[in-house]
Each structure stands twice: as C-alpha cells, then as structure tokens.
KEKE-3310 file (N, C-alpha, C; in steps of 0.2 Angstrom, whole numbers, plus 5000, padded with zeros to 4 digits):
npx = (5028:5013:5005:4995:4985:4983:4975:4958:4946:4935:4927:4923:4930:4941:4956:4964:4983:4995:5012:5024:5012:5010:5009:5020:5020:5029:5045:5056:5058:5061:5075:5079:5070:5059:5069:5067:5053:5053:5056:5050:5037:5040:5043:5030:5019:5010:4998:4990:4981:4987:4984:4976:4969:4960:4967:4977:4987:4997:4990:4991:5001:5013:5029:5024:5024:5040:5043:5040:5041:5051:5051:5039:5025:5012:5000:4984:4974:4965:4954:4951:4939:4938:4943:4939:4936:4949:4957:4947:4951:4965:4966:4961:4971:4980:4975:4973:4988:4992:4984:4988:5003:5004:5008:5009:5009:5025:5027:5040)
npy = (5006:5013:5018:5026:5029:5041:5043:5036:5028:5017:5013:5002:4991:4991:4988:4985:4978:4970:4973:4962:4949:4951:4943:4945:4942:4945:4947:4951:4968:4985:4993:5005:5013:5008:5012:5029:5029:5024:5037:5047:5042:5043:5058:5063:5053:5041:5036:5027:5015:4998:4981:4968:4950:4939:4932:4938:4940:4950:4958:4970:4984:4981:4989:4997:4990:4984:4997:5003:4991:4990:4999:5000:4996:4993:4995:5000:4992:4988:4975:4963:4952:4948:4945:4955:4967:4969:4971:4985:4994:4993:5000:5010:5016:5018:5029:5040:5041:5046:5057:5065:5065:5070:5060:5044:5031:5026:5031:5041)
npz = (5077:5072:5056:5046:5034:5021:5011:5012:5006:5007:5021:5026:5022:5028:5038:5052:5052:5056:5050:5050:5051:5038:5020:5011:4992:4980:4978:4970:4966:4963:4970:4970:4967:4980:4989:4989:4990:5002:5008:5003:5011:5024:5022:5021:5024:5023:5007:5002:5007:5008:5000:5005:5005:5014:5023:5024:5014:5003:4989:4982:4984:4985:4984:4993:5004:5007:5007:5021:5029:5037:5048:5052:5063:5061:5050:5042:5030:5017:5016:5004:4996:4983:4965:4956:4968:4970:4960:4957:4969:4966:4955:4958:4968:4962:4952:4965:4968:4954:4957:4965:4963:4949:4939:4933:4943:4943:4930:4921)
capx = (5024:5005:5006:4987:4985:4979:4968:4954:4939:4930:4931:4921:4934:4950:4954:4971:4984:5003:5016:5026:5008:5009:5013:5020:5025:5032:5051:5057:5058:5065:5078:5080:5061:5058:5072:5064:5047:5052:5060:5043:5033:5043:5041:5025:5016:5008:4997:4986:4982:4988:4977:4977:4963:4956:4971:4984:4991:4996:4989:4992:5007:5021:5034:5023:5026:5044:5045:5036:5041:5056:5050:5033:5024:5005:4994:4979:4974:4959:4953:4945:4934:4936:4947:4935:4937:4956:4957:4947:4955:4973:4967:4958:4974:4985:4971:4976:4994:4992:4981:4993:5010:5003:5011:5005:5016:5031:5029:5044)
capy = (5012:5013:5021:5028:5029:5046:5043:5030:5030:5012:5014:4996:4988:4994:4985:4986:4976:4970:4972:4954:4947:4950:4940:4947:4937:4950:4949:4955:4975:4991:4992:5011:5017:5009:5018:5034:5029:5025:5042:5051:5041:5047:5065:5064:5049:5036:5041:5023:5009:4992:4978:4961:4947:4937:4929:4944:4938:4954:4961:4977:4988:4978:4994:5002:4987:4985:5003:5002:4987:4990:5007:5001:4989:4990:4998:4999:4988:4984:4969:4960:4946:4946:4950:4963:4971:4966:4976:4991:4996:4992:5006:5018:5019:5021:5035:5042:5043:5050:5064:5070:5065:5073:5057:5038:5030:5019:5037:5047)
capz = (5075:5065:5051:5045:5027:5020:5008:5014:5003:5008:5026:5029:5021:5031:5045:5056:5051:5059:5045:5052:5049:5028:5016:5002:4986:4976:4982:4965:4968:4962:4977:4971:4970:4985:4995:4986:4993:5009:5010:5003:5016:5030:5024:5019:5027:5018:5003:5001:5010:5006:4996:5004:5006:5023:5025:5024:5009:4999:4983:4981:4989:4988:4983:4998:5010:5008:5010:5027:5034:5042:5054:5054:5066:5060:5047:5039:5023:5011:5013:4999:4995:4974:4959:4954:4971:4972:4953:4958:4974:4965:4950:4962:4973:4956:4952:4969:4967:4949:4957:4969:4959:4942:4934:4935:4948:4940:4923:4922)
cpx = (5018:5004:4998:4990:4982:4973:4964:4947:4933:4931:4927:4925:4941:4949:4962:4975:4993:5007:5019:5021:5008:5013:5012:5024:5029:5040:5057:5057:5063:5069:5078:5075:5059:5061:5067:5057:5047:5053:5053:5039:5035:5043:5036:5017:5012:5002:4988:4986:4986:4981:4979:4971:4963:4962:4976:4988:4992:4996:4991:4997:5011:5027:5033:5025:5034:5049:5044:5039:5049:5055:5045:5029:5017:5001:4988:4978:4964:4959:4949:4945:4935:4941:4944:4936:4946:4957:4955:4949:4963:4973:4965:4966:4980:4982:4974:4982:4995:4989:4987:5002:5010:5006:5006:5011:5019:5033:5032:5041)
cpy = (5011:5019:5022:5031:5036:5048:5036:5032:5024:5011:5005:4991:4986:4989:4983:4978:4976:4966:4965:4949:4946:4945:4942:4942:4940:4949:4952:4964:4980:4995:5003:5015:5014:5013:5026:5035:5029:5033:5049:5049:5042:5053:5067:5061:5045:5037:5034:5018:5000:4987:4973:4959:4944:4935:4933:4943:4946:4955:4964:4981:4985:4982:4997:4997:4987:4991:5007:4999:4987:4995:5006:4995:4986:4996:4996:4997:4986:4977:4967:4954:4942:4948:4957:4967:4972:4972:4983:4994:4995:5001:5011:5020:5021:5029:5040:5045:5047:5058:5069:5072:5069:5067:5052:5035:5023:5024:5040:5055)
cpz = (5070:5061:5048:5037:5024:5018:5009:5012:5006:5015:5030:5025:5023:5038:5046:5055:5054:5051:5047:5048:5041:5025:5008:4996:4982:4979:4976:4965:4966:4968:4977:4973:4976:4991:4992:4989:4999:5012:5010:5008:5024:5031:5025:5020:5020:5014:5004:5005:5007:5005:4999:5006:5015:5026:5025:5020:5002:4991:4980:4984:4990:4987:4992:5003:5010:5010:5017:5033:5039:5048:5056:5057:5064:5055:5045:5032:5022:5010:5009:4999:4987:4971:4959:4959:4971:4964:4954:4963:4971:4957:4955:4966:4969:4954:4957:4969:4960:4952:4963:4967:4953:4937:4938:4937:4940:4933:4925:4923)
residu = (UNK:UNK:UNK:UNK:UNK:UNK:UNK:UNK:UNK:UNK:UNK:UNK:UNK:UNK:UNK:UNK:UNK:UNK:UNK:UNK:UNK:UNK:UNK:UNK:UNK:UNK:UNK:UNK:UNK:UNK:UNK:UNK:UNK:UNK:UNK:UNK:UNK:UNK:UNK:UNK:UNK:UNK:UNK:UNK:UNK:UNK:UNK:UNK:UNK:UNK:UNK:UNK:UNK:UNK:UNK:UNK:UNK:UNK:UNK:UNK:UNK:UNK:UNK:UNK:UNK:UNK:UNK:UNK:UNK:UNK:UNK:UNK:UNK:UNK:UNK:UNK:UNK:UNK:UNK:UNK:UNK:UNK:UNK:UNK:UNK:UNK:UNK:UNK:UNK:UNK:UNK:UNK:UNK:UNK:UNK:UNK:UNK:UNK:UNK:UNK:UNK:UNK:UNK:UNK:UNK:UNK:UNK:UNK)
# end
C-alpha cells in the first residue's frame, strides 16, 4: 500500500520511497505512542513525510516509520543533502503536527 503524506511543502525534495528500503536506527521506541499513532494514521492518513538522506538512511520519522511499516509498502520522504536541511524539515514537520494537534507532538 503507498501511503501520500498530507502536508508536502518542498515538493523538489520528496521523492517515492519503499518502506523495506529504510534504514532506521532508532530501535528504541515508545511501543505505546506508536501503537496510538499507528491507529491515527489509519484514521486519519499520514500528516508529514519522513526525513532520510541519499542513501535512505532515516532521520526524521522514526515513531512515523514504525508506525507505518507493517501496512505499508512505499511512501514518500524528504530527502536531504545537509544537517541544516536535515534540522529544518525535522522542526518544520514538528511545527506541523503542533498546528493541527494544538500541542508539540511527545506534550501532554
């Protein structure tokens, strides 16, 4: 299944990606917020894209990838070149989820 991400501001950046393909390093995880997210992303579809560089090494979205990767075969992801990009697409997509949450994601 491909999963489209809702809000896509840097649309030369985005480019279709196979969840298998990722490498995430984060394996440490909040087993419960992600069941919760998966559960929102199911009702609600997926809010940001995920951050990884050239190599598909993930930066950004590791709560959103594990909450993805079982149902889902390919989305779309930000790929960056730099920290500073790697930095501002990890606040911008925080910004995001604040503005639709009313809270900054991980705030009670």
């Amino acid at each position: 299944m491909f999963l489209k991400p809702k809000k896509i501001i840097f649309v030369s950046l985005i480019k279709r990606v196979k969840i298998k393909d990722l490498k995430a390093n984060q394996i440490n995880h909040n087993k419960d917020g992600v069941e919760n997210l998966k559960n929102n992303i199911n009702k609600n579809g997926l809010l940001c894209p995920l951050v990884v560089n050239n190599t598909n090494f993930l930066l950004d979205g590791h709560h959103r990838y594990w909450a993805i990767k079982d149902f889902c075969t390919e989305t779309l992801a930000y790929v960056v070149k730099d920290k500073d990009m790697e930095r501002f697409l990890s606040k911008l997509n925080s910004y995001i989820w604040f503005d639709v949450k009313g809270t900054l994601d991980g705030d009670s």
